[in-house]
C-alpha positions as YAML, in Angstrom:
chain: A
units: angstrom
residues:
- id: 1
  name: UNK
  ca: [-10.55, 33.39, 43.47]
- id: 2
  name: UNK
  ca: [-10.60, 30.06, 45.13]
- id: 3
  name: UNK
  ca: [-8.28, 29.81, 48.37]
- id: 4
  name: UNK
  ca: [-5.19, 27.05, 47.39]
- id: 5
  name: UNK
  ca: [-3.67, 25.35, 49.96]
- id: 6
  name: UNK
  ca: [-0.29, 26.13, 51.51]
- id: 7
  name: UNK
  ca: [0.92, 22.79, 50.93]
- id: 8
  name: UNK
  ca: [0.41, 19.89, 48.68]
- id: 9
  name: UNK
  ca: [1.75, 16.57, 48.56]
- id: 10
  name: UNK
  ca: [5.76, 17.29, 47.46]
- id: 11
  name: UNK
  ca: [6.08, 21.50, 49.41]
- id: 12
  name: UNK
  ca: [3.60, 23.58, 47.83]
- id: 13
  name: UNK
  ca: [3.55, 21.56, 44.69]
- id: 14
  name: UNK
  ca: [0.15, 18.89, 44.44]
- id: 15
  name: UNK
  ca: [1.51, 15.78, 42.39]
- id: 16
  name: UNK
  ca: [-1.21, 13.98, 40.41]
- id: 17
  name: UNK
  ca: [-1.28, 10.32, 40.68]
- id: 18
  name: UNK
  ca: [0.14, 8.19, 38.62]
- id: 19
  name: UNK
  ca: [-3.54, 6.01, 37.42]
- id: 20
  name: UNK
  ca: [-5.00, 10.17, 37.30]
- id: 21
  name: UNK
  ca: [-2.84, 11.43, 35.01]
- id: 22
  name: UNK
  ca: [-3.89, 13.16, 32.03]
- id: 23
  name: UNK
  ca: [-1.77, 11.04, 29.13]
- id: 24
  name: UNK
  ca: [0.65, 13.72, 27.91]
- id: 25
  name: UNK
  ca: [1.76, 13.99, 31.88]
- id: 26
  name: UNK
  ca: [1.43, 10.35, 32.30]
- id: 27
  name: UNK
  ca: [3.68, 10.12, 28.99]
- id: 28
  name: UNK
  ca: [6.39, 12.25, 30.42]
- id: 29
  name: UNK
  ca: [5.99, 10.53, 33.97]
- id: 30
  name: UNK
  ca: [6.74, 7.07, 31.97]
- id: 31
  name: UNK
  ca: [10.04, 8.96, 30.16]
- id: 32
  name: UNK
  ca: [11.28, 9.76, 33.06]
- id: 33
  name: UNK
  ca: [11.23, 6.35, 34.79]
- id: 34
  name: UNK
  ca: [12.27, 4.58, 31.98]
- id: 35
  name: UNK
  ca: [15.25, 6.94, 31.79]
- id: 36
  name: UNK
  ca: [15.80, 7.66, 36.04]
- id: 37
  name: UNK
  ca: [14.02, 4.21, 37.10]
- id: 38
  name: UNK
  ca: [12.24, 6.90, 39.11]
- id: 39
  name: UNK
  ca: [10.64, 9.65, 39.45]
- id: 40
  name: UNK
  ca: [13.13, 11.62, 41.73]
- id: 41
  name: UNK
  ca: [12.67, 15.37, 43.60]
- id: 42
  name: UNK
  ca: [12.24, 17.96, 41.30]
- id: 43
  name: UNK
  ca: [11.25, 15.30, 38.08]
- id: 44
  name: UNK
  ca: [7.95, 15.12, 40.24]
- id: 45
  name: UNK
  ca: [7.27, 19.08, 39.95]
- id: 46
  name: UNK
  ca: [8.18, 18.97, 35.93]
- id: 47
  name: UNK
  ca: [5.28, 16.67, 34.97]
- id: 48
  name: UNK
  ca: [3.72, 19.89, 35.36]
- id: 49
  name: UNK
  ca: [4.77, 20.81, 32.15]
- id: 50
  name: UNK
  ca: [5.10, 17.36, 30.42]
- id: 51
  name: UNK
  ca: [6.91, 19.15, 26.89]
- id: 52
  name: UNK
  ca: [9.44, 20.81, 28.92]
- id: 53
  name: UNK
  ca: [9.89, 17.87, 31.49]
- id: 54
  name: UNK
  ca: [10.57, 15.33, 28.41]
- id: 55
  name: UNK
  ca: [13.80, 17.98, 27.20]
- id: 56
  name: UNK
  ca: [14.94, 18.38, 30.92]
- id: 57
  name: UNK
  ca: [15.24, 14.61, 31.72]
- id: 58
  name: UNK
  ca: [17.77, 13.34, 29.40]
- id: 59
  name: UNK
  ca: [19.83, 15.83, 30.98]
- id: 60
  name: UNK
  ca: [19.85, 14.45, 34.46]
- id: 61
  name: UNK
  ca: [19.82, 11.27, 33.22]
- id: 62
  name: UNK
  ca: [23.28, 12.36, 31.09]
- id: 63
  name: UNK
  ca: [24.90, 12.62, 34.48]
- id: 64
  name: UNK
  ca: [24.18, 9.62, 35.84]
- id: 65
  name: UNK
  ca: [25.32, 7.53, 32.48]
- id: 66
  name: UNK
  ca: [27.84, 9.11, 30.42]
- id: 67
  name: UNK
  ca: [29.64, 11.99, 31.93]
- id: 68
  name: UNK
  ca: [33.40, 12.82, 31.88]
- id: 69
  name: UNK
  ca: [32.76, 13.39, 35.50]
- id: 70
  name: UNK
  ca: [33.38, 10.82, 38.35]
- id: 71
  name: UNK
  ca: [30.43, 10.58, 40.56]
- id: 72
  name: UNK
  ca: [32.87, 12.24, 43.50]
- id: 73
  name: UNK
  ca: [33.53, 15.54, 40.98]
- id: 74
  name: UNK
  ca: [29.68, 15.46, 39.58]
- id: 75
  name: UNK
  ca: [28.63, 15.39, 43.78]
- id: 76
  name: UNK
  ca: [31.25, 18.77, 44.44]
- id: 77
  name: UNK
  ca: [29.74, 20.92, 41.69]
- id: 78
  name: UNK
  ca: [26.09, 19.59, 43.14]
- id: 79
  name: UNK
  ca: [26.38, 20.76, 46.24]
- id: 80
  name: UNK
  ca: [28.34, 23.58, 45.53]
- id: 81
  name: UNK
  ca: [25.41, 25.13, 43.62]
- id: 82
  name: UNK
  ca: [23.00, 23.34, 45.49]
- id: 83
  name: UNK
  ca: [24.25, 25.18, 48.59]
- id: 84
  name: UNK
  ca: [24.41, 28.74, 46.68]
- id: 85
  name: UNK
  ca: [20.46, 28.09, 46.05]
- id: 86
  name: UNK
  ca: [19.54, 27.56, 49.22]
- id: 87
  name: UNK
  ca: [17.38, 24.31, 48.06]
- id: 88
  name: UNK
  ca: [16.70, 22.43, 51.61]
- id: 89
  name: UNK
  ca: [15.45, 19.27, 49.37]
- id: 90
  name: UNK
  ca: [18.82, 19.43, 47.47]
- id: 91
  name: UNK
  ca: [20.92, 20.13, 49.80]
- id: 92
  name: UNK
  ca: [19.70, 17.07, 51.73]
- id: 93
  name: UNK
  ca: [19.62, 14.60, 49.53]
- id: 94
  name: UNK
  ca: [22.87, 15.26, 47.99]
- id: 95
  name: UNK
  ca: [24.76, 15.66, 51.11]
- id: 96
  name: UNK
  ca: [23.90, 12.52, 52.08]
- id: 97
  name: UNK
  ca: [24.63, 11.13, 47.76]
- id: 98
  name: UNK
  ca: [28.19, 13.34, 48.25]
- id: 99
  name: UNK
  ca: [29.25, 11.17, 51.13]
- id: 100
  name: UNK
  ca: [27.71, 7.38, 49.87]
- id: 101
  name: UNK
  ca: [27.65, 7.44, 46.87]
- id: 102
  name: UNK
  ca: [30.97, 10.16, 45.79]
- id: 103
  name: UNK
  ca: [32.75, 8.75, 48.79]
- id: 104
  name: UNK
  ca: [33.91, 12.26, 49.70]
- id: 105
  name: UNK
  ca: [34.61, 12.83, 53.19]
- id: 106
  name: UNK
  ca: [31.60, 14.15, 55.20]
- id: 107
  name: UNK
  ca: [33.84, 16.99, 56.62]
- id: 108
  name: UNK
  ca: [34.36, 18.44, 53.35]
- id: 109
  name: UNK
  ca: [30.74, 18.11, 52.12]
- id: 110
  name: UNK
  ca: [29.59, 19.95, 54.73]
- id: 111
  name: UNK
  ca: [31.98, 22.91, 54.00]
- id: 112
  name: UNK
  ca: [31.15, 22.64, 50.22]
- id: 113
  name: UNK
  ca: [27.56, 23.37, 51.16]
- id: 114
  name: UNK
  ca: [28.73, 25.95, 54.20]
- id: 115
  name: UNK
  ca: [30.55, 28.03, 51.51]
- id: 116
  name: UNK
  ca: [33.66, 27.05, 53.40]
- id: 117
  name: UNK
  ca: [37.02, 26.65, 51.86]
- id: 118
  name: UNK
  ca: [37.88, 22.85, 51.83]
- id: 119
  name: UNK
  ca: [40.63, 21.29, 49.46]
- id: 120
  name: UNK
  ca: [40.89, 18.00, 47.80]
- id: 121
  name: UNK
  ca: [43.92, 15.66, 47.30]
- id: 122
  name: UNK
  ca: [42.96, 14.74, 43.74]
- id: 123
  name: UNK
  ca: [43.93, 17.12, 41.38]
- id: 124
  name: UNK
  ca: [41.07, 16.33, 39.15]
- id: 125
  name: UNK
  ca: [38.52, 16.85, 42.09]
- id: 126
  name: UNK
  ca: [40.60, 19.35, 43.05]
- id: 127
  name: UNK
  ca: [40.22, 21.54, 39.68]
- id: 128
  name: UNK
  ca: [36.48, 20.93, 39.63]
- id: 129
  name: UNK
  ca: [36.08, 22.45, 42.99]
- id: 130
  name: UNK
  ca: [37.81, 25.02, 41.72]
- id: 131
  name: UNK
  ca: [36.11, 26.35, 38.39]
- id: 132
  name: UNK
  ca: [32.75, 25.60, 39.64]
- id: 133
  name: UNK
  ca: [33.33, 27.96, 42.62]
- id: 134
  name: UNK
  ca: [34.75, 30.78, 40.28]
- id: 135
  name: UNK
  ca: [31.67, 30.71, 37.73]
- id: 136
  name: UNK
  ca: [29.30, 30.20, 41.55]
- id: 137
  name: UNK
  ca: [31.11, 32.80, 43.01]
- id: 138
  name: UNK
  ca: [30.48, 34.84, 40.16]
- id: 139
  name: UNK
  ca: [34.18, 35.83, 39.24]
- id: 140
  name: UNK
  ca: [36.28, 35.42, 36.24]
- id: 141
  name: UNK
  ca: [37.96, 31.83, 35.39]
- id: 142
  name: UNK
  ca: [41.79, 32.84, 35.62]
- id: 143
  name: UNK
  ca: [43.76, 31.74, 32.97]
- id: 144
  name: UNK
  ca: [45.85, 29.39, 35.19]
- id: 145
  name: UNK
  ca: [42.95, 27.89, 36.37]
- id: 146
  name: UNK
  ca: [41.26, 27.48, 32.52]
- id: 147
  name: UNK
  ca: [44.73, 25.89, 32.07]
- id: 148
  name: UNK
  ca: [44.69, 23.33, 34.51]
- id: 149
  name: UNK
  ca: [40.80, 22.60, 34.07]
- id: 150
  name: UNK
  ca: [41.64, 21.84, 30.35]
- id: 151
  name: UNK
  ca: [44.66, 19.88, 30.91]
- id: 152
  name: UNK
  ca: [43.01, 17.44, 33.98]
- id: 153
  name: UNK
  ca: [39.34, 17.91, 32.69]
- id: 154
  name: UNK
  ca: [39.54, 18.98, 29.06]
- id: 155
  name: UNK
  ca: [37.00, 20.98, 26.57]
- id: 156
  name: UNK
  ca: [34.41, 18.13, 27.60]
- id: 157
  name: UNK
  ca: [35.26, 18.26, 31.13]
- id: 158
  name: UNK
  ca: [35.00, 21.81, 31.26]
- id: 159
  name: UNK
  ca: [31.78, 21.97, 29.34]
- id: 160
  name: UNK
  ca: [30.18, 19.15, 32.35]
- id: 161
  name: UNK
  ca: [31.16, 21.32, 34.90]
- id: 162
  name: UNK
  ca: [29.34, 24.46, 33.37]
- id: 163
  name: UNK
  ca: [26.39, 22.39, 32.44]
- id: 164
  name: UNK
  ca: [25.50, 20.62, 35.68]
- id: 165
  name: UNK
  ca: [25.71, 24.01, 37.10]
- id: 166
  name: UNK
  ca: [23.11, 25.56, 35.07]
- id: 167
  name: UNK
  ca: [21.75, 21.76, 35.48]
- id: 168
  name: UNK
  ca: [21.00, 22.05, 39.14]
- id: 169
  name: UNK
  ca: [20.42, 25.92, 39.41]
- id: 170
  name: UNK
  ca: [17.33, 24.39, 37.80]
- id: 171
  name: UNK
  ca: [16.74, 21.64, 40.32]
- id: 172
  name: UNK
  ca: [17.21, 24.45, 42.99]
- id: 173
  name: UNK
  ca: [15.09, 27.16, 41.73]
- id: 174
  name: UNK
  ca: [12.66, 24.72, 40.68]
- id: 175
  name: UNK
  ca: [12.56, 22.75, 43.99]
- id: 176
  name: UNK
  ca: [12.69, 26.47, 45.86]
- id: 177
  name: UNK
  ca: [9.69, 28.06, 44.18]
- id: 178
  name: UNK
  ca: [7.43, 24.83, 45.44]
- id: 179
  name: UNK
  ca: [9.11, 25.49, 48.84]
- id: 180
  name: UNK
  ca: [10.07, 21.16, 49.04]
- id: 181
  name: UNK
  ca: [10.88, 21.05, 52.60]
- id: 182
  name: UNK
  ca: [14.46, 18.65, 53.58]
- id: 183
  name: UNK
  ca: [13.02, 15.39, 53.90]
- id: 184
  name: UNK
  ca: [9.71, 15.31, 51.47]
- id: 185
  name: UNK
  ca: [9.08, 12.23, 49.97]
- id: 186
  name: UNK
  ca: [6.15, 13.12, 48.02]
- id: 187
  name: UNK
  ca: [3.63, 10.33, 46.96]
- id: 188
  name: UNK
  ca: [4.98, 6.95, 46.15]
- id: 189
  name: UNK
  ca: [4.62, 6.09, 43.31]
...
């Protein structure tokens, strides 16, 4: 057996370029950046598997378009699970998204990736924070809390939260099995 290298181009993980693509990969490479505009983080390590890439995208992309979620509540469940994974890539990037682009103070991202109790003023953000921590923790979801969730968030609220978990415990597994250092950046393309 051939001796692989520790690294490749994006952790462990060896990206093929773009022009070297074989076409179903280079198919699922042009989904994604029609739907993303990019090829972002852990989209780079599902080319890979170009069939199950195409079904995982949308998802993402879901998020970023059409969620019940504000971008501050959709930024607390990401790091929230993103800091139970342990994903350095994810944890980076979306401290830094949690902050900019969620305008949510840096204090309390940093204790939402810490495990650290923080507390929000908005009750919606508030509720979020909440749930996702119960199903992270794992522990039950009280009925008070079920309560509130469906009264701020409702069903569909409730059923964003519990997806974009599962969402981004694949980003983080995904991202931590190729070992994607903090700040990779992976070829450009």
């Amino acid at each position: 057996m051939s001796e692989l290298p520790d690294f490749g181009t994006f952790g462990r993980f060896i990206e093929t370029p773009a022009d070297e693509m074989p076409a179903e990969m280079r198919d699922a490479y042009d989904f994604t950046r029609k739907l993303r505009g990019q090829v972002p983080g852990p989209h780079k390590i599902w080319l890979a598997n170009p069939k199950l890439s195409k079904t995982v995208v949308p998802t993402g992309a879901y998020y970023q378009t059409q969620s019940t979620l504000t971008k501050a509540e959709i930024e607390i469940v990401t790091n929230l699970i993103n800091g139970r994974w342990l994903a350095a890539y994810a944890n980076y990037e979306h401290e830094m998204i949690g902050e900019k682009a969620g305008g949510l103070p840096a204090h309390k991202v940093e204790a939402i990736i810490a495990g650290l109790p923080t507390s929000f003023d908005d009750p919606r953000q508030q509720v979020v924070y909440e749930l996702a921590s119960a199903l992270i923790a794992p522990r039950l979801v009280p009925k008070g809390l079920y309560r509130r969730a469906k009264a701020l968030l409702g069903d569909a609220g409730i059923v964003d939260v519990t997806m974009l978990l599962g969402w981004f415990t694949g980003v983080s597994l995904t991202l931590a099995a190729f070992d994607v250092p903090a700040n990779a950046v992976g070829l450009n393309q």
